[in-house]
C-alpha positions as CSV (number, residue, x, y, z in Angstrom):
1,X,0.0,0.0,0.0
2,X,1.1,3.4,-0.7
3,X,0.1,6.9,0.6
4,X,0.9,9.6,-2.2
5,X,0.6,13.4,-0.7
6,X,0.8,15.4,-3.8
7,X,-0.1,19.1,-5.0
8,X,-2.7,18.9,-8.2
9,X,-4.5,21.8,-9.3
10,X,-8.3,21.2,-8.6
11,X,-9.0,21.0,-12.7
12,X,-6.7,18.4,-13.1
13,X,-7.3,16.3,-10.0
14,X,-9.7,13.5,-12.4
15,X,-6.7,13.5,-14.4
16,X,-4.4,12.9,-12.4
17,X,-6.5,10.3,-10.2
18,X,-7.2,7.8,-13.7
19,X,-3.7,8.0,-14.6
20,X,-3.3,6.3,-11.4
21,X,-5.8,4.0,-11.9
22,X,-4.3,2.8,-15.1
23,X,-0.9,1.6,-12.8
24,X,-2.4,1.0,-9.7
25,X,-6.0,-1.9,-9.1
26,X,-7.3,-0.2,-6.4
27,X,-6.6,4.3,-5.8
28,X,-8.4,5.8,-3.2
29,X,-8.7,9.9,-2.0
30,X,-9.3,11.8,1.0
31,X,-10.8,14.9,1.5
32,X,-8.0,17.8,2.1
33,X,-7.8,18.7,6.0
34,X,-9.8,22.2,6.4
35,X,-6.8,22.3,9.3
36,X,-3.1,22.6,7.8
37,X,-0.6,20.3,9.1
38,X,1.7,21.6,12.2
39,X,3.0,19.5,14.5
40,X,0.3,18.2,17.1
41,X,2.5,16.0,19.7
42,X,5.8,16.7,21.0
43,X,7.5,13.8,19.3
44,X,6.3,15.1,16.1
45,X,8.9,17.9,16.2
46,X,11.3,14.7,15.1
47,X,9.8,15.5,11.6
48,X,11.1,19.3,12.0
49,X,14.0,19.1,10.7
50,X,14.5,21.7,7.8
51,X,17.3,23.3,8.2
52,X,18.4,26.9,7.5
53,X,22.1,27.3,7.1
54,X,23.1,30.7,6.3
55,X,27.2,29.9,5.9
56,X,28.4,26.9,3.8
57,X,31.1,25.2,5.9
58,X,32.9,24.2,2.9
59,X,33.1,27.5,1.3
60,X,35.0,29.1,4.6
61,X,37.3,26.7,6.4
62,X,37.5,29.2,9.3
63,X,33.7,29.2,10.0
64,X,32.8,28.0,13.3
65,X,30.9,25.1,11.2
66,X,34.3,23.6,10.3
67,X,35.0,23.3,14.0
68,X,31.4,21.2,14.1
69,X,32.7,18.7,11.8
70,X,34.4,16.7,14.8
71,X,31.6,16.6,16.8
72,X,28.9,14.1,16.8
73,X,26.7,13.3,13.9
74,X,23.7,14.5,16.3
75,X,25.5,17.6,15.7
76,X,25.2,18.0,12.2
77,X,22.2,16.1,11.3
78,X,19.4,16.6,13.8
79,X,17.1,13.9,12.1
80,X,19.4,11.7,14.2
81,X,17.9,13.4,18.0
82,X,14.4,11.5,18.7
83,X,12.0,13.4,21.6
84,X,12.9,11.8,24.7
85,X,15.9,10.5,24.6
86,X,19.0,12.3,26.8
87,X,20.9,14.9,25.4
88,X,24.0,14.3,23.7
89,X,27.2,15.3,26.1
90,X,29.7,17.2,24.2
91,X,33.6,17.7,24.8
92,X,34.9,21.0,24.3
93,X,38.4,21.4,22.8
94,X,40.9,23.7,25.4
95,X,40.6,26.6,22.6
96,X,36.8,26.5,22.1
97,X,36.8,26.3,26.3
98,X,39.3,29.3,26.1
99,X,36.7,31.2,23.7
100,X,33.9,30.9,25.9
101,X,35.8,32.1,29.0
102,X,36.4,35.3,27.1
103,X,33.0,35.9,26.4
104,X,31.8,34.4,29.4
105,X,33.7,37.0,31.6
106,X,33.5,40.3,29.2
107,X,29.8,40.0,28.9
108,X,29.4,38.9,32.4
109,X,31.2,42.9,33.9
110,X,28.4,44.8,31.5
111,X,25.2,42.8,33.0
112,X,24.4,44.5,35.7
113,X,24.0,47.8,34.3
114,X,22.3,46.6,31.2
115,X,19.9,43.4,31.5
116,X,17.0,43.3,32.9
117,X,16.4,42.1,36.1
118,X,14.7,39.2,35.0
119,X,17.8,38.2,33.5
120,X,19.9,39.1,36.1
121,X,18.1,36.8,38.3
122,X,17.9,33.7,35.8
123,X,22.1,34.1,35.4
124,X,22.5,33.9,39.4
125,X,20.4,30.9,39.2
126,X,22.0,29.6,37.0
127,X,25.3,30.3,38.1
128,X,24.2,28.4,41.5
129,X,22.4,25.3,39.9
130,X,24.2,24.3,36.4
131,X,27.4,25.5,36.6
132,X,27.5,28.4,34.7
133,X,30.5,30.1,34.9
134,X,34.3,31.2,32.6
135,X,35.5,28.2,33.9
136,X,33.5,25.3,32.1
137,X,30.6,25.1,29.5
138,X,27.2,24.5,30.6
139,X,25.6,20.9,29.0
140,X,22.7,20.8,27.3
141,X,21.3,18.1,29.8
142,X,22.2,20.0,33.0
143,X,20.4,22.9,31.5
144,X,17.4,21.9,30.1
145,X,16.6,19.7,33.2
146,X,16.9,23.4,35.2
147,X,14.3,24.8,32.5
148,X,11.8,22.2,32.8
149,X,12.0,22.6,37.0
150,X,11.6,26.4,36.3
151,X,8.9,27.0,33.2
152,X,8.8,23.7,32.0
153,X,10.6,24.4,28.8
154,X,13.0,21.7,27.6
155,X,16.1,21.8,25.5
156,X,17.0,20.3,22.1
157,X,20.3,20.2,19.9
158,X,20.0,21.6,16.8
159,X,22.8,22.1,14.1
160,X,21.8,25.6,13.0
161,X,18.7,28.2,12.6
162,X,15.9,26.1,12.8
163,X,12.2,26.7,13.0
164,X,11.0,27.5,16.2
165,X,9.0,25.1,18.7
166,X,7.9,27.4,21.0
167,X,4.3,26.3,21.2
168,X,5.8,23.2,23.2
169,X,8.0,24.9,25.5
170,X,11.0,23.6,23.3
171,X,13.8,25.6,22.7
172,X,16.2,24.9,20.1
173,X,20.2,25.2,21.3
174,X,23.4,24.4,18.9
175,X,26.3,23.1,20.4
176,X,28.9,24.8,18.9
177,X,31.1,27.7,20.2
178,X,31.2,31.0,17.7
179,X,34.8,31.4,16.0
180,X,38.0,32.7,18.4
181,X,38.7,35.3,15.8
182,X,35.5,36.9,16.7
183,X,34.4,36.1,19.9
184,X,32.3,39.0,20.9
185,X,29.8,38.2,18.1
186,X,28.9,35.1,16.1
187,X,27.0,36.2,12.4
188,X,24.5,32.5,13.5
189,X,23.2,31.2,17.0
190,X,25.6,29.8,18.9
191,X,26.5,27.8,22.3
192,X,27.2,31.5,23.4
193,X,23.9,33.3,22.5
194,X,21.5,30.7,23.7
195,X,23.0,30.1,26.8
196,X,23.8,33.4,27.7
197,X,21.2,35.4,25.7
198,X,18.4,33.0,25.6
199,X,18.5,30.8,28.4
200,X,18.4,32.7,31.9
201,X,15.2,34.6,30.1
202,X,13.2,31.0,30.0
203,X,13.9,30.8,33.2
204,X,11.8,33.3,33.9
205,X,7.7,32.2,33.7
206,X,6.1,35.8,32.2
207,X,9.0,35.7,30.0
208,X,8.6,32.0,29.0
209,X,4.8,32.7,28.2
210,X,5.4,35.6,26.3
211,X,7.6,33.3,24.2
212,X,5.3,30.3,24.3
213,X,2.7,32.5,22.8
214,X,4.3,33.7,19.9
215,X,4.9,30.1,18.9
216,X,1.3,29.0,19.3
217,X,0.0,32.1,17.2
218,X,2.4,30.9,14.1
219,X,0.5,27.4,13.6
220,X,-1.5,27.1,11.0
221,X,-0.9,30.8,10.2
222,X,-0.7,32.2,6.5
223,X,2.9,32.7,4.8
224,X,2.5,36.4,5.6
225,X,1.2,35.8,9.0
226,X,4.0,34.3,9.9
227,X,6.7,36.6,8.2
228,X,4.8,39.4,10.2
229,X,5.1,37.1,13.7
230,X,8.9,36.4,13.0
231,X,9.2,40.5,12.9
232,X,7.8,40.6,16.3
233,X,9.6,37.8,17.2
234,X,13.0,39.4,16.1
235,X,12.1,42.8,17.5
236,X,11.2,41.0,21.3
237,X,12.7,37.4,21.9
238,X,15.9,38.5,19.7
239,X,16.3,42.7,20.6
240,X,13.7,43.4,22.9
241,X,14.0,46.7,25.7
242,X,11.7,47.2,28.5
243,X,11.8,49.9,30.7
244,X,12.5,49.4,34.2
245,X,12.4,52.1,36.9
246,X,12.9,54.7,34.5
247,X,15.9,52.8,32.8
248,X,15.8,51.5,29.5
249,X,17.3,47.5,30.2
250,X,17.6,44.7,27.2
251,X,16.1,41.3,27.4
252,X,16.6,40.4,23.9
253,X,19.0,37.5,23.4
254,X,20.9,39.4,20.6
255,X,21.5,42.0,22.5
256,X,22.9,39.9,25.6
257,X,25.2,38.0,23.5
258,X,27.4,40.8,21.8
259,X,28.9,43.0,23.8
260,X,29.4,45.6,21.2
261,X,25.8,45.7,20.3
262,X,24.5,45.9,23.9
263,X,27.0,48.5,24.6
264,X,25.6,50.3,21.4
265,X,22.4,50.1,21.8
266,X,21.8,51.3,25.7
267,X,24.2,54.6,24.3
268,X,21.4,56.1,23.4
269,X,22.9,56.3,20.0
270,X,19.9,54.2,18.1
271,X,16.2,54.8,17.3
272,X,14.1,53.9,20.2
273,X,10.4,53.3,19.5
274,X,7.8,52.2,21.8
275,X,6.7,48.3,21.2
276,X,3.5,48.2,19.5
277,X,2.8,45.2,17.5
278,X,0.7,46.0,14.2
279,X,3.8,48.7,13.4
280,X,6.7,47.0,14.4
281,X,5.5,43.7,12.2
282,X,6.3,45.9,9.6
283,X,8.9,47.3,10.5
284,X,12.6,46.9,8.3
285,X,16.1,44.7,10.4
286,X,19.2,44.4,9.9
287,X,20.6,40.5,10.4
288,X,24.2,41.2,9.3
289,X,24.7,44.5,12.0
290,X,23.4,46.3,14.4
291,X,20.0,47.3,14.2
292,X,19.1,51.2,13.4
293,X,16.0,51.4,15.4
294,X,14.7,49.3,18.6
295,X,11.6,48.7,20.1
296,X,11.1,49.4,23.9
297,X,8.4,48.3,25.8
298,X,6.9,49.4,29.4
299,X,7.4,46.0,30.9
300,X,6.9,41.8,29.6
301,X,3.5,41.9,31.1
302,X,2.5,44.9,28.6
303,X,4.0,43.2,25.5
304,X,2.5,40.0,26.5
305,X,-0.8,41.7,26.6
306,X,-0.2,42.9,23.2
307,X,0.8,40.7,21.5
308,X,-2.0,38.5,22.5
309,X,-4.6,41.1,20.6
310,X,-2.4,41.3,17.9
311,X,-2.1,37.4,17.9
312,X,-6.2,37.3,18.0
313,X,-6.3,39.4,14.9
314,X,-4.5,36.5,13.2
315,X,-7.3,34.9,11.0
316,X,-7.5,31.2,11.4
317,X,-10.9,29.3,11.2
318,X,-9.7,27.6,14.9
319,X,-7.4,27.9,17.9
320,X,-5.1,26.0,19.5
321,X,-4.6,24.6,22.9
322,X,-1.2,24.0,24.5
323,X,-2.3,20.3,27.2
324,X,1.1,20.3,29.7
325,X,0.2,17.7,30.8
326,X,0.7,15.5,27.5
327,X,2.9,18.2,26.0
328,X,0.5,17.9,23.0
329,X,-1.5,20.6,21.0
330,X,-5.4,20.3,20.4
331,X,-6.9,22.2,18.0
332,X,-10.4,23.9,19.0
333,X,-12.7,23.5,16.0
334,X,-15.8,21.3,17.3
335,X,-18.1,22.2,20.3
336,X,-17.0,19.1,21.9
337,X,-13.6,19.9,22.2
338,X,-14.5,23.2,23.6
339,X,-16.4,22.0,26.5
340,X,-13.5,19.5,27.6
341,X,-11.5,22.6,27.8
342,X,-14.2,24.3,29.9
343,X,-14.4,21.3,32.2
344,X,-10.7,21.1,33.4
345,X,-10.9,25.6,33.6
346,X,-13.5,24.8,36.1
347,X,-11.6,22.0,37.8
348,X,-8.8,24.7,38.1
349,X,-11.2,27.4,39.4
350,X,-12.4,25.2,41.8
351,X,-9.2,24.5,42.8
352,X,-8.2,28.4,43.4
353,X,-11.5,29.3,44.7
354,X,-10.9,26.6,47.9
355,X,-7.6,28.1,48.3
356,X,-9.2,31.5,48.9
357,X,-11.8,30.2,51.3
358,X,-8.9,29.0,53.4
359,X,-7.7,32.1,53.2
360,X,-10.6,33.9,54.7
């Protein structure tokens, strides 16, 4: 038996379904899905595996990618990573270990006066629970195990830019260490900007929905739905400012990864414009330097709010549900469905509303 997924325009679907019949004794169809195909289970993110390299590795022997090539296979072919199964360990050469400690220590004597408090207080934990420190670099294990305590967001090793997996509280982390020749910015994700830029802001749980959200909003969305949500997510996740106690901080993981650019962009030397979602979708970046203009916003709990009425504006004929406890998404389109959802809400209110009684 065989299961043929092809794109036919509608006029020559007969066609194409009696040429079939004149190879094959027995050709069935099924109706197309009114819902597009995202993943739905956390294991399905094993399919996920398109890959975005913007560097070939064999056009620049210098690129950090070259440094990848003794690593493990995992490394350079996700496809090889199932859900589930423990992170792969990796063993750090003395001048990769030597690069980190640089940037480890630079970045680390410009934090306090530039991050965010939220970020402040995921490095400290961190630095108390996985080791983070000059002296040795984090695993992926260690780490991810911390995030799951903290947010519930997991770890998983990726060999490049990948598409994001927010919606299940999965973030995607290389395992590679950016160049020594440049170690105050890497021109890709690295070991470097994810666990310094990216990681002590999961660890915070407004912060981790904020980011949660912006994943769930993408499924199912329209081509220029999603170019529009990657925007947002580039202007926030990647190069986000909030203001706190009159002081504009950075939470953006770009930002908290290169020291030039964090030093650059707190100067008061760029563009700031307040964070409001409809313009700032629309709104030109610059991937190959520093960004001309930033977008501020008064705190996470403000740009969480909006973005969840811009994400409502998104037009989908359903919505999605995020169940933590199966780490599976259900999609809302029959009434059914609906009232399950309404029946464990009350379970919860219930729940809270006994917890208040006890409270007097």
């Amino acid at each position: 038996m065989f299961f043929l997924r092809c794109e036919v325009h509608s006029s020559d679907t007969n066609i194409f379904i009696n040429s079939l019949k004149r190879v094959a004794e027995d050709v069935r169809t099924i109706p197309e899905e009114k819902v597009p195909w995202f993943p739905r289970k956390i294991r399905d993110l094993d399919k996920c595996n398109l890959l975005i390299m913007k560097y070939d590795p064999d056009m620049d022997q210098d690129h950090p990618k070259c440094i990848r090539k003794g690593m493990t296979d995992v490394l350079m072919h996700p496809s090889l990573f199932h859900s589930g199964e423990p992170l792969p360990r990796v063993e750090y050469t003395p001048e990769v270990a030597a690069t980190w400690r640089e940037v480890y220590r630079t970045l680390r004597t410009i934090y306090p006066d530039l991050a965010c408090r939220q970020f402040l207080g995921g490095l400290q934990q961190l630095e108390r629970e996985c080791c983070y420190g000059e002296d040795s670099i984090p695993q992926l294990r260690e780490v991810s195990a911390f995030l799951k305590e903290k947010t519930g967001f997991q770890l998983r090793p990726v060999a490049g830019l990948l598409s994001a997996s927010l919606a299940f509280r999965v973030f995607q982390c290389t395992q590679y260490i950016r160049h020594a020749s440049a170690p105050m910015h890497s021109p890709e994700p690295d070991r470097g900007h994810e666990l310094l830029g990216h990681i002590p802001m999961l660890a915070d749980k407004e912060f981790s929905q904020f980011s949660q959200e912006i994943g769930l909003a993408s499924l199912g969305a329209s081509d220029e739905d999603i170019e529009s949500l990657s925007t947002l997510y580039w202007f926030t996740v990647e190069f986000g400012l909030c203001k706190q106690n009159g002081t504009v901080k950075a939470y953006g993981a770009g930002l908290l990864s290169s020291y030039g650019e964090l030093i650059v962009t707190l100067s008061n030397e760029p563009e700031y414009k307040p964070f409001n979602p409809e313009e700032t979708a629309i709104q030109p970046y610059q991937d190959q330097t520093f960004q001309p203009v930033y977008l501020d916003s008064e705190s996470f709990e403000d740009a969480k709010i909006k973005m969840r009425r811009y994400s409502s504006s998104i037009q989908r004929p359903f919505s999605v549900r995020y169940d933590p406890f199966t780490c599976s998404l259900e999609v809302l389109n029959q009434p059914s469905k609906i009232q399950h959802a309404l029946g464990q809400m009350r379970d919860d209110l219930k729940i809270l509303h006994s917890a208040l009684e006890k409270l007097g």
